[in-house]
N, C-alpha and C positions, 0 to 999 in steps of 0.2 A: 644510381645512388648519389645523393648531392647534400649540403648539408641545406636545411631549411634556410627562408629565406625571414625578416623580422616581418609580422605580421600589422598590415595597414588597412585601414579603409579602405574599398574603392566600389565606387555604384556606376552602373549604366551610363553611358553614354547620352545626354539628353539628345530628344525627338526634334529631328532637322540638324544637328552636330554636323551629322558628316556631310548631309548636303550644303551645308555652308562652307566646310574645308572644299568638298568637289569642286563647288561654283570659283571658288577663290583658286586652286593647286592643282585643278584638273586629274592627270591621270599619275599624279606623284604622291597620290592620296594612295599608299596599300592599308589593304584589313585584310589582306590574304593571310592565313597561318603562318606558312613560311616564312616572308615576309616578316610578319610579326616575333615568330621566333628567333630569327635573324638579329633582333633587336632586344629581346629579353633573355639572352645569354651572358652569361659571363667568363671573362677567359680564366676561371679557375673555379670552383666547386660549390659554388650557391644554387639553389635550385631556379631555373627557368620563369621569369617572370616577364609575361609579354603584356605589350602595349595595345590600345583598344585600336588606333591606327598609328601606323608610319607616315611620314609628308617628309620630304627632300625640298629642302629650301637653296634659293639660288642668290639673297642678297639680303642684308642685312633691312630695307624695307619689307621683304616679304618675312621676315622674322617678327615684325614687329605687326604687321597684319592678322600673322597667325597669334602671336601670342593674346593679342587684342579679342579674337574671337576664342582665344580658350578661358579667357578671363572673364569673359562674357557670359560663358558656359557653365565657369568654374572647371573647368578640364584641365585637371594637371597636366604637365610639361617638364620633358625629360632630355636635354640636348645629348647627342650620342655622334660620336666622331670616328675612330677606326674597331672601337669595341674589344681594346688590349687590358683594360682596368683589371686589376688583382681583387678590390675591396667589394664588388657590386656597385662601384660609383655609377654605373650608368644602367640599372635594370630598373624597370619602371614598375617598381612595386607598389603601386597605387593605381595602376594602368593610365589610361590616356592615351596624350600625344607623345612619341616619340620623333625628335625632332632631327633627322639627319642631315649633318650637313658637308658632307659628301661632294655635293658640286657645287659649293663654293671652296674652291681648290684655287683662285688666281693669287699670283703674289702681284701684289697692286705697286709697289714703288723698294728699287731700289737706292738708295744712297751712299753713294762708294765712299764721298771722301768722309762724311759723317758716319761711315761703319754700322748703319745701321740700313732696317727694310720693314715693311710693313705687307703683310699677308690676312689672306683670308682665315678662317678658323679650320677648313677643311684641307689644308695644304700640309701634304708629308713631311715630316722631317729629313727623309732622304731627295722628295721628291726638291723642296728647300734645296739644300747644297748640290746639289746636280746644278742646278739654278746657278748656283753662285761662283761655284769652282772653276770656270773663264774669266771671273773676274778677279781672282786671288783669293777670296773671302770664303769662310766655313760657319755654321751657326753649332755651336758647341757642344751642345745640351742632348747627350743619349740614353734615352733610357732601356735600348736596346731593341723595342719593339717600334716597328716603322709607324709611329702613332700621330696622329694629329696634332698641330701646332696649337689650338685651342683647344683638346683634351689636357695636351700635355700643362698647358696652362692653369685648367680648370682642376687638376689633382696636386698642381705644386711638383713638377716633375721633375728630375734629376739624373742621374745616370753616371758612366762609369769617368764622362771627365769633369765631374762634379766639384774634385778634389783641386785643380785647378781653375778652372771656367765658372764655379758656382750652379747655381741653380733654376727652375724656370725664377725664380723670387729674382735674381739679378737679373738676369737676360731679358726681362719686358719693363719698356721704355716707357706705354700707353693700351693701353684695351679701347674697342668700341664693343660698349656692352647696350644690349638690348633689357630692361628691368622688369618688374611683373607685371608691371601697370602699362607695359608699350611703349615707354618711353627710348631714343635712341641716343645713349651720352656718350662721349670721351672722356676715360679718365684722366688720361693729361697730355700735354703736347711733347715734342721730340728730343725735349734739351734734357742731357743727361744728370740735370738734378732741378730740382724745382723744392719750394718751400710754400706753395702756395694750395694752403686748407689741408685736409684730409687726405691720404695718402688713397685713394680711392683704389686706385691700380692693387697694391697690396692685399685690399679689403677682395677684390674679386679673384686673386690668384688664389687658388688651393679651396675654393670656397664650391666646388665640384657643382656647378649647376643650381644649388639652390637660393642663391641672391640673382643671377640672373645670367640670360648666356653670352655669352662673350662671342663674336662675328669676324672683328680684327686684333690684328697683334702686332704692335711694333714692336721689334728687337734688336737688341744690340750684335751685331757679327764683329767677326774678328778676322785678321788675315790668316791666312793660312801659312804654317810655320816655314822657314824656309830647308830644314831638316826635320823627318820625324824618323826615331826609333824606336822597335820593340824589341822587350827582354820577355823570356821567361825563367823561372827558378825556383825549385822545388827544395823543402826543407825537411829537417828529419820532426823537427817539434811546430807549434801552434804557435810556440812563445817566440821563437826564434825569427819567424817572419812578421809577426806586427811588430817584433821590436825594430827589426832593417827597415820599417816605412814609419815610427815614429820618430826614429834617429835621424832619417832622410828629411824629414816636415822639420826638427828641429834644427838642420844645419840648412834649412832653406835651400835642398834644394827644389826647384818647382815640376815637379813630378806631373805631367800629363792624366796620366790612369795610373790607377795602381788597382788591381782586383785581386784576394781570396777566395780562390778555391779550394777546399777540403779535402781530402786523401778521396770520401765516398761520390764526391762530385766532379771529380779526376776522371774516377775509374767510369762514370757515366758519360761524362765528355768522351773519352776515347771510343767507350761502344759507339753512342748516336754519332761522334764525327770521322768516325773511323782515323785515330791518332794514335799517338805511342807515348805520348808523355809520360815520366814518372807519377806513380797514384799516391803521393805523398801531399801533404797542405802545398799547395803553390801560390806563389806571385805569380800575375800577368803586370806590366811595366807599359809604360808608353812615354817617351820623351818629344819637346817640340826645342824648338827655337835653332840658334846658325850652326853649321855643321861641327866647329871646333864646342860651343857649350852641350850640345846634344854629348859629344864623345865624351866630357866631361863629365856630365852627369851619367851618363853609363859606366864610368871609371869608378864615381864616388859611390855609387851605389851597388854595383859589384864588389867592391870591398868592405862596404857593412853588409853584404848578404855574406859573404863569408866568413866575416867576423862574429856571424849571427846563425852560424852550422847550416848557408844555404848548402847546395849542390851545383850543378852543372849551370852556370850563369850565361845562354844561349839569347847571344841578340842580334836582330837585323834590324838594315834601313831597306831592306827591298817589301816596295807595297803591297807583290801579290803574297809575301810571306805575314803583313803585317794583317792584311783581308785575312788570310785563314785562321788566324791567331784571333783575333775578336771575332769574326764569323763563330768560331768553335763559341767563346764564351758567351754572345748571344742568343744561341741555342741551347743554354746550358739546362734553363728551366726547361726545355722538352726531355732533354737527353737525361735530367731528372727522376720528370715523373714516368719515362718510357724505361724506367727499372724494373719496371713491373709492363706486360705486357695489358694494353685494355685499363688500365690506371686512372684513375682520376687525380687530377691533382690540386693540391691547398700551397700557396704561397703566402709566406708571410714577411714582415720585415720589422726591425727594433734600431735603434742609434743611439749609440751612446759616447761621451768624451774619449777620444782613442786612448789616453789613460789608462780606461776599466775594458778595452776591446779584448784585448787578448785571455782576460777574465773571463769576460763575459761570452764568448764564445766559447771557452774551455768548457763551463760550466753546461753552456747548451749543448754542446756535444755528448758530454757525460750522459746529460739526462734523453737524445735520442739512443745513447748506445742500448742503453736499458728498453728499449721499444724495440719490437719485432718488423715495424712499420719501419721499410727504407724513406732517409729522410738526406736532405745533404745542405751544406752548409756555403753560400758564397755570398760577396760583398764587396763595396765599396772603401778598403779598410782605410781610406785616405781621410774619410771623414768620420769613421766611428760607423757606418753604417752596413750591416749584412741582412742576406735574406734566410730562411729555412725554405725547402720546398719539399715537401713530402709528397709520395709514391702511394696513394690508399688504394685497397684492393673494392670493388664496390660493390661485390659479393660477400661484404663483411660490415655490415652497418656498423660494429663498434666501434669500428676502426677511425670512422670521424669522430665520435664521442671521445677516443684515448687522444685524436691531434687534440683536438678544440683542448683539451687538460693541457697538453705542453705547450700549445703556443700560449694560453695564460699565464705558466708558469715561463713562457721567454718573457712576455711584456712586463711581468711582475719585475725580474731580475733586470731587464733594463733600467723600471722605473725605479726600484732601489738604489742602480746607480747615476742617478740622475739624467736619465735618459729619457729618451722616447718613444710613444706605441710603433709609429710610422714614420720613417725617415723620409721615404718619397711614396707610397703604395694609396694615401691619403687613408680618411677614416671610414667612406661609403659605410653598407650594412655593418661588415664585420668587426669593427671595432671602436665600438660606441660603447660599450660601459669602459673599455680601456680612457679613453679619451677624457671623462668623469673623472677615475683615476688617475689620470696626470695632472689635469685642472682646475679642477674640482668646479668653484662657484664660478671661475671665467666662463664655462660652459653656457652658466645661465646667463651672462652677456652676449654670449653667443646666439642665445634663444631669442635675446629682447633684440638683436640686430635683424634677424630674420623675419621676426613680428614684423618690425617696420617695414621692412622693405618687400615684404610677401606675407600680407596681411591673410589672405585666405591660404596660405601655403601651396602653393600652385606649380613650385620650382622644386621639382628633383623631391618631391617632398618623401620624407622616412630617411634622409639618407644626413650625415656626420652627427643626427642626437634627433631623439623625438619629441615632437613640441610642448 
């Protein structure tokens, strides 16, 4: 049981299509099922939409080759990277090409004393800093699932050291994007500001495929700190821990991570990672910089967590204590939806001014409490941003029809408090009338950009608004 997916166009395949992919991509041409289903899934509750073939591209010419002959065809074209998306960003609900780019995995140039590096679109984010960690340097940007450097791009990605390090929006220098027409540009060169035309780079980050696919990525890296610690710290109330990390951002200190956990996303944590923590709202913590400001900032923030009715304020600088401590909270969406045994699960996310956070998750908690449906509550609290991630049973079809009610009613209460549908999850299927609701006529800017630049709509089409 899944929930529907938005209903699209899609017609056959034209006569000689695949023989032309064959003759061009040989045997990286699949139309086997599996294969195909491989590619028309999504990592959270949309229903299965496969692609008419998969093609594994090796270099940003044969991108531009292939797109040339689906343009030709008119075969839509659906880039697909490690297939972790929450929103359906990458299910080819129009069928087509699905375009894997998988091995294109090289990192092309590093430059140490300019802090920056330039990569393929297929290249991990762990596989990344493995890369770079001989050389002092780390790339910041976690969104917790080991995803590609050019998904993560293509969604506008972010993660738990977002609160410090910002987001994919900061971290990208330059894109080589490939457009619907075949064309293969750069949107800008390596110097860390430029004033010259159209911010193109911007235009293509978070634009999920459908302006055009993105091949390389220049980013900004950073060194790596010369001390890092973790804290954890569990609270009696809701209020009491987003106030310890609004107080913390107000007296500047520069907080690494800071993540919320929820009493019911505690008590999941501990089943799937087999832990003992308090099942109370908790802080996760992460401090960077030289050993004596790390201690510092563990001092000053141990004392507004208990000015702020924490509990037990337990930190380390030992790494394999600091691995198992985010280990745990990167699992947390499994350890989640595995509340329920055979579970499907729906992820969602909303951001708003940290301000109205501690509100504004008060509020959503109230309104899961009232649901039978196990639901739990964690985020980013550094920037205003958290997830839901409900547990539905799929022996129970209404049980999507009562989420799909509260996660409207999250976006609605974000967007009352002048927030957002999506902090980092992007807008794919799911959340396109939300999108409407936040922007209303900018949408239809949105539309007229798209026209231009994917005149037959050929890129990722159905997905952040329908034309």
């Amino acid at each position: 049981m899944s929930a529907p997916t938005i209903a699209i166009g899609r017609r056959p395949l034209p006569d000689g299509f695949l023989d032309d992919l064959t003759a061009r991509f040989g045997d990286r041409v699949h139309t086997g099922e599996a294969m195909r289903l491989q590619h028309g899934q999504s990592e959270t509750h949309f229903e299965p939409a496969l692609p008419d073939a998969v093609v594994f591209v090796r270099s940003t010419e044969e991108v531009v080759a292939l797109v040339k002959l689906c343009a030709a065809a008119e075969v839509p074209v659906v880039p697909f990277g490690a297939g972790t998306s929450i929103e359906g960003n990458a299910l080819p609900i129009a069928g087509g090409v699905s375009v894997d780019l998988f091995e294109m995995n090289a990192i092309l140039t590093v430059n140490q004393e300019d802090l920056d590096c330039t990569v393929q679109a297929g290249v991990r984010r762990e596989q990344l800093n493995e890369h770079l960690r001989d050389m002092g340097l780390f790339f910041p940007i976690d969104p917790g699932a080991n995803a590609t450097i050019g998904g993560m791009a293509s969604t506008r990605a972010s993660g738990t050291n977002a609160v410090r390090y910002g987001t994919m929006r900061e971290a990208i220098l330059s894109l080589r994007v490939v457009t619907p027409d075949g064309r293969d540009i750069r949107t800008a060169r390596r110097a860390r500001k430029s004033a010259a035309g159209y911010d193109l780079t911007r235009l293509y980050v978070g634009s999920e495929g459908t302006l055009g696919i993105i091949t390389e990525i220049t980013l900004r890296l950073h060194g790596i700190p010369e001390a890092i610690s973790a804290a954890v710290c569990p609270f009696e109330t809701l209020g009491g821990a987003v106030d310890t990390v609004v107080q913390a951002i107000q007296l500047g200190i520069p907080l690494a991570r800071v993540e919320i956990l929820d009493a019911m996303q505690m008590m999941a944590v501990n089943r799937w990672s087999k832990l003992d923590y308090a099942e109370l709202t908790t802080l996760f913590f992460e401090f960077h910089g030289t050993p004596d400001h790390v201690a510092e900032q563990v001092r000053m923030v141990g004392e507004l967590a208990a000015a702020n009715g924490g509990g037990d304020f337990r930190w380390s600088n030992r790494p394999e204590e600091r691995s198992k401590l985010w280990k745990a909270r990167h699992e947390a969406y499994y350890a989640a939806v595995n509340l329920r045994t055979g579970a499907v699960g729906w992820a969602t996310d909303v951001c708003v001014p940290i301000s109205r956070l501690a509100e504004c998750i008060a509020e959503t908690r109230r309104d899961l409490d009232g649901s039978d449906i196990p639901a739990t509550i964690l985020g980013h609290v550094g920037d205003g941003n958290f997830h839901v991630v409900f547990s539905i049973d799929p022996s129970a079809p209404q049980e999507m029809d009562e989420v799909d009610a509260i996660n409207r009613r999250l976006v609605a209460r974000a967007l009352a408090m002048d927030g957002t549908c999506t902090g980092e999850h992007g807008i794919g299927i799911g959340k396109q009338s939300a999108l409407v609701d936040e922007l209303g006529e900018a949408v239809d800017l949105m539309r007229m950009i798209k026209r231009a630049l994917d005149p037959q709509d050929l890129f990722n089409p159905g997905k952040i608004f329908t034309p």
